[in-house]
C-alpha positions, -999 to +999 in steps of 0.1 A: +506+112-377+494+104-337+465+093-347+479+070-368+511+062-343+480+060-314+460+036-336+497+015-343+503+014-303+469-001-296+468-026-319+503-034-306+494-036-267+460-056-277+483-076-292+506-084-267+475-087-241+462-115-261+500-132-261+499-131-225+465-142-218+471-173-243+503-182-221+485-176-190+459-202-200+487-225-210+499-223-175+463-227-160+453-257-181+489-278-177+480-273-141+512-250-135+534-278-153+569-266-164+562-276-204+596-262-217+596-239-247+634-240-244+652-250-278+684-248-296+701-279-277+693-267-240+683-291-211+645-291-213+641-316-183+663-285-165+658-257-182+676-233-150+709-256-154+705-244-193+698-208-189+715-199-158+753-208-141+773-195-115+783-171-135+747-152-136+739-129-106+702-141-092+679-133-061+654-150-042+653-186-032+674-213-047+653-242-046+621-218-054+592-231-074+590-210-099+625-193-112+625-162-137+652-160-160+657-126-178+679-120-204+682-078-205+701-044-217+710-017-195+703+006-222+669-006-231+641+015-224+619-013-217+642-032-195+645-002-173+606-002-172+606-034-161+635-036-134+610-019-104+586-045-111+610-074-110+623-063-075+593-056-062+585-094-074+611-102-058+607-096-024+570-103-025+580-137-035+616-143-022+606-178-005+594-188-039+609-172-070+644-171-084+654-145-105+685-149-130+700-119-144+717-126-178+734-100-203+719-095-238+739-062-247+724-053-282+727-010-281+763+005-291+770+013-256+757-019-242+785-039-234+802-014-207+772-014-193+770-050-190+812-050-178+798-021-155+773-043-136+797-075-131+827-051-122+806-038-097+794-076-087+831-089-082+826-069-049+794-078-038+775-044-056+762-059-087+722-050-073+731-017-065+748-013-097+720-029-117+697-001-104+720+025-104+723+018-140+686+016-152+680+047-125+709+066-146+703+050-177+720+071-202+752+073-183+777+048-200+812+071-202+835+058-179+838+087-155+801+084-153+800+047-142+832+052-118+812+076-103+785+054-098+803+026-087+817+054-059+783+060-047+769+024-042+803+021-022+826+001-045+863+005-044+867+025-077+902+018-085+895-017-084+867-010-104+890+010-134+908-016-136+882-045-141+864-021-171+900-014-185+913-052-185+871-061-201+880-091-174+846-104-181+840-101-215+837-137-225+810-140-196+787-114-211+797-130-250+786-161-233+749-151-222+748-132-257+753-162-277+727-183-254+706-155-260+706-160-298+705-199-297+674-193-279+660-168-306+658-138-286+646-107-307+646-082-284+652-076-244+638-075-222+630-113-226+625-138-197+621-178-195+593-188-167+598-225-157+603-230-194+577-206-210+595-182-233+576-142-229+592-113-243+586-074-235+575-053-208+552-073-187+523-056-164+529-063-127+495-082-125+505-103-153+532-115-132+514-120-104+488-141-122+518-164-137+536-171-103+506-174-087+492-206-116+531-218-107+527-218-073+493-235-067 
């Protein structure tokens, strides 16, 4: 049974190596060009108008060249692999990259989650929370989450009371149905000036698609 379950991962990661390097090479021969993958009646000549509002927390720049779109679950295990590497991106490239954070709660505990992190942003924490929530993943009772809010320095009453009232539950409903419009099949997935990639991503990777955007 591992050898087989080995044999299944490998095939898998060549794979999704081979998905990458084809989108890669995309990139590189459109000369960095923004080609939109974007469907399901979404702006293709402005794909970040489409995919991301004022209602979506982002960092970085916001005229950048090259702007990252994730759509992501707290209580995915692969989103939580990914979160270090999409910080770290961040900061290497604030002066150049936008990242959009949007809500694609598919796990029976998702949603609070999601309520968690924009109850937390409504006072200037959602970051903190974000990353105390992939750090703790697994957390997801509500004394749990009060108690994280309390550590990243959130007024917790105020914080009860936004999970309680679900006060932005037709926000996160809202990135969900994008989410499926756009044909999302699992999270974490992301939208690169336009080019769709789904799944973990390796931190070169990254680097090599910011860096075809940015030349």
């Amino acid at each position: 049974m591992f050898i087989v379950a080995g044999a299944l991962f490998l095939i898998l990661l060549t794979a999704f190596s081979f998905y990458l390097f084809d989108l890669v090479k995309k990139i590189k021969d459109e000369g960095g060009g923004a080609q939109s993958l974007v469907s399901g009646g979404f702006d293709e000549k402005n794909f970040e108008t489409s995919l991301g509002n004022k209602d979506n927390y982002w960092l970085g720049t916001a005229d950048a060249k090259v702007t990252i779109v994730e759509f992501s679950d707290f209580a995915c295990p692969f989103c939580k692999n990914s979160y270090p590497k999409i910080r770290a991106l961040g900061i290497k490239y604030k002066n150049n990259v936008k990242i959009i954070f949007r809500d694609y709660p598919l796990k029976e505990n998702s949603l609070d989650l999601a309520m968690a992190g924009r109850c937390a942003g409504e006072q200037g924490f959602f970051w903190p929370m974000h990353d105390k929530l992939f750090q703790n993943q697994g957390i997801y009772q509500k004394d749990g989450l009060i108690e994280l809010a309390n550590q990243i320095g959130a007024d917790t009453k105020r914080f009860s009371g936004c999970m309680e009232s679900k006060k932005y539950l037709a926000m996160i409903r809202k990135d969900f149905s994008d989410g499926e419009l756009l044909e999302i099949s699992g999270t974490p997935a992301w939208f690169v000036n336009g080019y769709k990639i789904e799944g973990d991503v390796p931190m070169g990777t990254w680097e090599e698609i910011i860096n075809k955007f940015l030349k």
